[in-house]
C-alpha positions in Angstrom: -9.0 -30.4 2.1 -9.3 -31.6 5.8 -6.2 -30.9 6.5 -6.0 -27.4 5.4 -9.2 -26.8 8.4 -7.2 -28.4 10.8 -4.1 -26.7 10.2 -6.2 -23.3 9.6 -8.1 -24.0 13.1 -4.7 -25.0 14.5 -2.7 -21.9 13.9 -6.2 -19.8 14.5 -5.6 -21.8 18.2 -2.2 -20.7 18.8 -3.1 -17.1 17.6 -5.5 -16.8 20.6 -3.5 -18.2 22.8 -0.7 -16.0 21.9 -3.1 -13.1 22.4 -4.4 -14.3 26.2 -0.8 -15.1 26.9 -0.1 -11.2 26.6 -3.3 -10.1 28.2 -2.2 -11.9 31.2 1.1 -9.6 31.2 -1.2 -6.5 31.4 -0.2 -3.9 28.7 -2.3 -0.8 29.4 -2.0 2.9 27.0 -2.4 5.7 29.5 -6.3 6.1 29.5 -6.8 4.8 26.1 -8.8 2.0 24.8 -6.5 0.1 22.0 -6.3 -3.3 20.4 -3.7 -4.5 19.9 -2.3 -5.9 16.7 -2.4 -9.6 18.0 -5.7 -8.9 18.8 -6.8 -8.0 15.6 -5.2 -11.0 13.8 -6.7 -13.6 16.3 -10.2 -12.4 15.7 -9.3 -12.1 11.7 -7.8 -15.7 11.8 -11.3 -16.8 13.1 -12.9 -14.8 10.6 -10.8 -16.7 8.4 -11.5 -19.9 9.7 -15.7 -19.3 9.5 -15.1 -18.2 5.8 -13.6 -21.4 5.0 -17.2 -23.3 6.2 -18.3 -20.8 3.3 -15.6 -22.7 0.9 -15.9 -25.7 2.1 -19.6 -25.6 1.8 -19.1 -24.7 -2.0 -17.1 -27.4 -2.6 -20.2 -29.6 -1.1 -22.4 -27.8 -3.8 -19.7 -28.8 -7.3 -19.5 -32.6 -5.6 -23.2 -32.5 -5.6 -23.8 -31.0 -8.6 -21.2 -33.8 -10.2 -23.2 -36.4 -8.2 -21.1 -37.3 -6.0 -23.5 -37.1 -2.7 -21.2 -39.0 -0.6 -18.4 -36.6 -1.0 -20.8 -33.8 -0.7 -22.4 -35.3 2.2 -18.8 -35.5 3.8 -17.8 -31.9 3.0 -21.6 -31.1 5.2 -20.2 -32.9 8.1 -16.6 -30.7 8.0 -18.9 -27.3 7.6 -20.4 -28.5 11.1 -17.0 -28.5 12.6 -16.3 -25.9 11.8 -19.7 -24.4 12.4 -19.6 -26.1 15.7 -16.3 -24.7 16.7 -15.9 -21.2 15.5 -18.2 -19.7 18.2 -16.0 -21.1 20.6 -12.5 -19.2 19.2 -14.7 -16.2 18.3 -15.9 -15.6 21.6 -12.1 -16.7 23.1 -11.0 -14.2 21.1 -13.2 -11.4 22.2 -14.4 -10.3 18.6 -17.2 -8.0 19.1 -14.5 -6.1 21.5 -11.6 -6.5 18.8 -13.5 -5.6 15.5 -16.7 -4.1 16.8 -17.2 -3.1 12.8 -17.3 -6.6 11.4 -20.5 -9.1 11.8 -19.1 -12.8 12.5 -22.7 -13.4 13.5 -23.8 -12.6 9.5 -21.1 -14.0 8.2 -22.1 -17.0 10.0 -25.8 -16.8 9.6 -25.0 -16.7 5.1 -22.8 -19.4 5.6 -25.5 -21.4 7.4 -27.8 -20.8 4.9 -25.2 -22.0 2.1 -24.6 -25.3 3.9 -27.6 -26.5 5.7 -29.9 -24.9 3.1 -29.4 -24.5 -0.2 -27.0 -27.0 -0.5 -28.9 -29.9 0.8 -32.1 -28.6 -0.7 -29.6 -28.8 -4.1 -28.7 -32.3 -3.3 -32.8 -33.2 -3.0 -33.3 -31.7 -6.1 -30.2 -33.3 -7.8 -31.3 -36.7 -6.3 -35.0 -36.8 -7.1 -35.5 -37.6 -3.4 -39.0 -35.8 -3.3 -42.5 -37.1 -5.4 -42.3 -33.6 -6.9 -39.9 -30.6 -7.3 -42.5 -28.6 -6.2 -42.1 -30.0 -2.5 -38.8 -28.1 -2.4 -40.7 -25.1 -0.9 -41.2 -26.7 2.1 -38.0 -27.2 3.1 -37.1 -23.5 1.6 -39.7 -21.7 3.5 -39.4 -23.6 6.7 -35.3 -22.4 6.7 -36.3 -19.0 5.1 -38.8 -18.5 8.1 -36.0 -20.1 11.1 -33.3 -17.4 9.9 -36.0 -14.7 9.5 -36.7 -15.0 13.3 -34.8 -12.2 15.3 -33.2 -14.8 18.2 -31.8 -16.7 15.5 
């Protein structure tokens, strides 16, 4: 599973970089505004590449609810990666500019939620780690309220 991220996040890499290599050449249409096809893949490659946290972060959810916590726990720490990293390529990319019609900033925000909410709030449950199943609010509200907030 690792290595399908770090050959996704490689060829997403190479995509960009094939994209700035052209910018640098300095293409223009006569008075238009147009993205170009390279363009559009990079920023769909790191589309791509955010989804997969998404997958990943289900994956987390069937190894917890088999019991197998340390695998889920591992899956967690590959959906930070590649939470970690995809700002990075999507701003390299330029993809508000590229696909102003797409939200990588909601797609990001669900995914979030998946992975460092539900699931670990799963894995509590699953685990008995709180006195009471009814402590489970706490944690739900508290993330409910953090993503609510508007500077999220």
């Amino acid at each position: 599973m690792v290595w399908y991220i770090v050959i996704i996040v490689a060829i997403t890499y190479w995509v960009i970089e094939q994209h700035n290599c052209q910018k640098q050449v300095g293409v223009k249409a006569k008075g238009r505004k147009m993205t170009s096809l390279n363009s559009k893949i990079a920023a769909w490659s790191v589309h791509i590449y955010t989804s997969m946290g998404g997958v990943v972060g289900m994956f987390a959810l069937f190894a917890a609810a088999e019991s197998k916590t340390d695998t889920a726990f591992l899956l967690l720490i590959v959906t930070m990666l590649i939470d970690a990293t995809d700002g990075i390529l999507a701003r390299r990319a330029n993809i508000r500019k590229v696909l102003p019609y797409f939200d990588g900033a909601m797609l990001d925000n669900v995914i979030d939620m998946l992975n460092f909410v539900w699931v670990p709030v799963f894995i509590m449950w699953k685990e008995s780690l709180l006195p009471h199943h009814i402590w489970l609010i706490v944690p739900i509200m508290a993330a409910l309220y953090a993503y609510g907030q508007v500077d999220m």
